[in-house]
N, C-alpha and C positions, 0 to 999 in steps of 0.2 A: 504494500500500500504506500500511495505516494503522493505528496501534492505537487498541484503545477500552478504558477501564476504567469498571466499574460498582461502584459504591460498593466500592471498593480492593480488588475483587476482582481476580484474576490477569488479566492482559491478551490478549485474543484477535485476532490477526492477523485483517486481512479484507482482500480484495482483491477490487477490482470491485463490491462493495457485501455479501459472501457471505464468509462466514466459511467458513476452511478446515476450520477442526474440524468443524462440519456435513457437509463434505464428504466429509471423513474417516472420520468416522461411516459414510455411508453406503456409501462404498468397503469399507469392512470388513464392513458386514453383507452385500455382496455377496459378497464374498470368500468370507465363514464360511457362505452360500449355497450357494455352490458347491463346497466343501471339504467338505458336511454331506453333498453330495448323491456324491459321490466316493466317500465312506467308505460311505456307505449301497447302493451299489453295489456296491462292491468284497465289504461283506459278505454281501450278497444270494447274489454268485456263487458263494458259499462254499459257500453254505447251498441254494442249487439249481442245482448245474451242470448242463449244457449234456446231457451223455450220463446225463436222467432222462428215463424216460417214464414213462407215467398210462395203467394199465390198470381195466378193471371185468371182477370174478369173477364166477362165477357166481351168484351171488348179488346181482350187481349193485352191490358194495363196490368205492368207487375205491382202486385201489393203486397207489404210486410206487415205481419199479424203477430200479433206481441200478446201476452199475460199482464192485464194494467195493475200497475203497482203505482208506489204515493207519487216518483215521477212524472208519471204520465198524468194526474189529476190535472193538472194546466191544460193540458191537450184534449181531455174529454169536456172543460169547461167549455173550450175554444170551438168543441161538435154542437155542446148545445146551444151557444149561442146562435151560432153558425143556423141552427138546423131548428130554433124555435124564436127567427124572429129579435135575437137578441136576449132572449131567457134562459134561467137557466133554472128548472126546475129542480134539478138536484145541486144545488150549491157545495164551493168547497168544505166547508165543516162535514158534511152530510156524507159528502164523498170519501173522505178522510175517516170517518168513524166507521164506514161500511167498507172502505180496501184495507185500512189497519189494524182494525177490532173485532171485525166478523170474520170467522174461520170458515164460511160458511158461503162466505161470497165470492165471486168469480169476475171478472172483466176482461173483456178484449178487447182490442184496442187496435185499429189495422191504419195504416198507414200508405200514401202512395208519395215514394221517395221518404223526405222527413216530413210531410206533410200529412197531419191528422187527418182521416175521414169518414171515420166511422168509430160508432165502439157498441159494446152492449155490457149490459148489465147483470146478473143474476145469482140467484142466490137456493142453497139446497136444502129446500124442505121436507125432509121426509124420502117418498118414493117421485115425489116432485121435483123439477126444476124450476121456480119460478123467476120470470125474463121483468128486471123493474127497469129496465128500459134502453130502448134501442134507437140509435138516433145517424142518421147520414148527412152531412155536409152536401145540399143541395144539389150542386154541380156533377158530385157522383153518385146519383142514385139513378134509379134504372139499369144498373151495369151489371146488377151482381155481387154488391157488397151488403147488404142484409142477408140476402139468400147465406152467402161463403160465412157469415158469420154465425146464424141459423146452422146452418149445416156442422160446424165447428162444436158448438154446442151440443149439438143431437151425438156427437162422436164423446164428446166429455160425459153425456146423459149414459150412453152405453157404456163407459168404462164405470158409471157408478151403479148399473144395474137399477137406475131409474125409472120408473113405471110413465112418467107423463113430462111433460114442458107446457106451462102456464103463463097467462100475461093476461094486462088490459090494454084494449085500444079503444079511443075512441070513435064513437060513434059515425061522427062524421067523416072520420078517415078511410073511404072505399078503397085506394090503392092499398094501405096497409093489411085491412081486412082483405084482401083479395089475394097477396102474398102470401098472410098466415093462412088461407084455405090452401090456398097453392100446395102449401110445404107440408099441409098432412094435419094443422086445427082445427078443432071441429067448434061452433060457439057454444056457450055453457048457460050463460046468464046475463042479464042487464044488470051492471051495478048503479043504479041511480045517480045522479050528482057526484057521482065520485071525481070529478077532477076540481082542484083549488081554483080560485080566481074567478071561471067563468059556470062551472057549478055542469058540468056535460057531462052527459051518462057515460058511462064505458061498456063495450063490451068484455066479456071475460073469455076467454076463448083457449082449448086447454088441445095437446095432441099428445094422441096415445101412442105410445112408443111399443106396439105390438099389433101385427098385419097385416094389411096391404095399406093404409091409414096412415102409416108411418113412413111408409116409403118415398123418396124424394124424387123428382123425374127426372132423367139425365140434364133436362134443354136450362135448367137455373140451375148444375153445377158450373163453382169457377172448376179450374186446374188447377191442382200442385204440383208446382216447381219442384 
């Protein structure tokens, strides 16, 4: 071991002919290599976990269907408004005590690109599923993002050995009623005034997940990717 000084600069240790700082250097840019590559991983998983899948609508538009969690709460506010007018029926508190405190609740949450378009709601009652609510950003509806998420559901209903999938809709909504007939609901009952604000009946409308009543018709599946 030896030192050298170059014109009364500070002295650099060398040993074996190789200076340590060199080596040092490069020890560290490996390090900050693999510390880079860590972090950029760890954010990645953040940002695309494991329980996404990649569908195409009808239309042939790829969508990303996510598991909602408190993240996503921004994004499902951002559908209802989107999709009621500027309301938001289910508010963040509400949202927030039913994806963080209910074991028992479920949401999806689909995406085309980063951009929000859909989501649903539901929660598992017994041998029931019941859907508190399904909402699509305007611009995509008709395509096949109720149905793909519908459908989605009906596959989560069979891994819990679920007897039915329940919901209300209102009254005045013929496309939506005409969708849940589509998909295999049969109607049950008028619930009177059941909605806040403007006091409209719903219907109740419930699908039995046992044969032919439950079967979905090819032409309103999406595709999976």
């Amino acid at each position: 071991t030896r030192k050298l000084k170059k014109n009364g600069k500070k002295s650099i240790t060398v040993i074996g002919g190789k200076t340590t700082l060199k080596e040092w250097i490069h020890r560290f840019k490996s390090v900050y290599k693999e510390v880079q590559a860590d972090v950029l991983a760890k954010f990645l998983s953040k940002r695309v976990p494991s329980d996404e899948e990649t569908y195409l609508l009808r239309n042939q538009l790829p969508v990303r269907l996510m598991i909602g969690r408190k993240q996503h709460i921004p994004n499902i506010l951002y559908i209802e408004r989107m999709s009621y007018n500027g309301a938001t029926p289910w508010g963040r508190t509400a949202l927030e005590n039913d994806i963080l405190q209910n074991p028992k609740s479920l949401y999806y949450v689909l995406y085309e690109g980063y951009s929000p378009i859909a989501f649903l709601g539901a929660r598992l009652d017994g041998k029931d599923i019941h859907i508190t609510n399904l909402a699509v950003v305007p611009e995509f509806q008709q395509i096949g993002a109720a149905t793909l998420l519908l459908r989605v559901l009906r596959s989560f209903a069979d891994e819990k050995d679920a007897t039915s999938i329940s919901l209300e809709v209102r009254m005045s909504n013929h496309r939506a009623k005409a969708l849940y007939a589509k998909m295999g609901f049969l109607p049950e009952r008028v619930k009177q005034h059941y909605y806040h604000g403007d006091g409209e009946d719903a219907l109740e409308m419930v699908w039995p997940l046992a044969g032919k009543q439950s079967e979905v018709k090819e032409d309103v599946h999406a595709t999976h990717v």
